[in-house]
C-alpha positions in Angstrom: -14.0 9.8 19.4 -15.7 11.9 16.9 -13.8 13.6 14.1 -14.0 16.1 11.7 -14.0 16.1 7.7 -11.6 18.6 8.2 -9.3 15.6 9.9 -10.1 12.9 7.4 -9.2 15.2 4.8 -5.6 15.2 6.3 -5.0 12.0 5.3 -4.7 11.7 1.8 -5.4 8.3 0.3 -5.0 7.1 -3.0 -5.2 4.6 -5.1 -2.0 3.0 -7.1 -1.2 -0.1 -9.7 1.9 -2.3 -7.8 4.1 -3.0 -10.8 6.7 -4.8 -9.2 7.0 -6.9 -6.1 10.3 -8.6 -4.5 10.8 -10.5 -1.8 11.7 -8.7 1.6 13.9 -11.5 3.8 15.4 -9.2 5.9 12.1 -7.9 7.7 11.1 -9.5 11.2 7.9 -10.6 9.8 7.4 -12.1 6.3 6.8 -9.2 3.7 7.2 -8.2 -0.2 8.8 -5.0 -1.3 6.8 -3.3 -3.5 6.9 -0.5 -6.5 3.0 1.1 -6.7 2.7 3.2 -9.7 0.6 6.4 -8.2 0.2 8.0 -11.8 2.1 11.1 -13.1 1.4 13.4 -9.9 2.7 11.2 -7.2 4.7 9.2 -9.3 6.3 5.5 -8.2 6.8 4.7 -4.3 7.9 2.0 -2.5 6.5 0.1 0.3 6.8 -2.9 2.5 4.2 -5.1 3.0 3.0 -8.2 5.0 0.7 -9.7 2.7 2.7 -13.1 2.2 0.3 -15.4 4.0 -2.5 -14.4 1.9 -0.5 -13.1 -2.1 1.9 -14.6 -4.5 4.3 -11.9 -5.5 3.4 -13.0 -9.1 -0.2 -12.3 -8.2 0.0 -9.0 -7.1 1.5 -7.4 -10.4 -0.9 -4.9 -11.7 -3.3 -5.0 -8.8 -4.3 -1.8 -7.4 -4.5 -1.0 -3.5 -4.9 2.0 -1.7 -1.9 3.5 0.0 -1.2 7.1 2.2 1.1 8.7 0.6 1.3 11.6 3.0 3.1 10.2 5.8 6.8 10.3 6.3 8.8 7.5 4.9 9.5 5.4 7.5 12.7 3.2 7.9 12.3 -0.5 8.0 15.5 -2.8 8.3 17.5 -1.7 5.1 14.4 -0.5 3.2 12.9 2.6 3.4 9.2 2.7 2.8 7.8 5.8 1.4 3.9 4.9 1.1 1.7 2.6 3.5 -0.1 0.3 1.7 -3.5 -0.6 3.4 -5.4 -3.6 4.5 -7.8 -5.3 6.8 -7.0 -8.4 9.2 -8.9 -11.3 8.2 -10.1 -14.3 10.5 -6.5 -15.1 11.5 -5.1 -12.2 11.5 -3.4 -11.7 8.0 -3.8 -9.1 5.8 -6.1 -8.7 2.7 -5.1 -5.5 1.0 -7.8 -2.4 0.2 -8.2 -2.0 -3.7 -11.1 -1.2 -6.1 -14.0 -3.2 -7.7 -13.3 -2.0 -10.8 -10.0 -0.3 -12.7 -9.6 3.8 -11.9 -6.6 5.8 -12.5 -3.5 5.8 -10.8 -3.3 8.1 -8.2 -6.9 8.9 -7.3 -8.1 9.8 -3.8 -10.6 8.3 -1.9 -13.1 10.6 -0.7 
């Protein structure tokens, strides 16, 4: 299925700094909370994420991901997750998170 710019467009993407991560023992599936810094527009959001099998919490200070932060925030046990962090699955099925090549600022969006 074909879509439009018009569509992608909708879907606003950017790019965030986590600056602090915590661990998340109350979600079905091993996950971090974490604080991503989307610079001064968007500001800091939480999100929940199930990157465990393949990050140290420790590691993942100051790395910068892509997130959507236009969806709603979505409950998850007791936490409630404003922004969803994105990844791809690798060979068995555990998630390596999107980021950059090289620093940008906080809160740019992918185009």
């Amino acid at each position: 299925m074909s879509i439009s710019y018009d569509d992608f467009a909708k879907v606003d993407i950017r790019v965030g700094t986590i600056v602090e991560v915590e661990p998340f023992p109350q979600a079905r599936k091993p996950a971090f909370k974490l604080k991503v810094d989307f610079g001064p527009e968007i500001g800091v959001k939480r999100s929940s994420a199930q990157v465990v099998a393949n990050y140290k919490a420790e590691a993942l200070i100051g790395r910068q991901v892509a997130a959507v932060v236009n969806f709603p925030p979505k409950q998850i046990g007791p936490f409630m997750s404003e922004v969803l962090v994105l990844g791809f699955p690798d060979a068995q099925g555990q998630v390596v998170m999107v980021g950059v090549d090289l620093p940008v600022p906080n809160g740019g969006r992918l185009f």
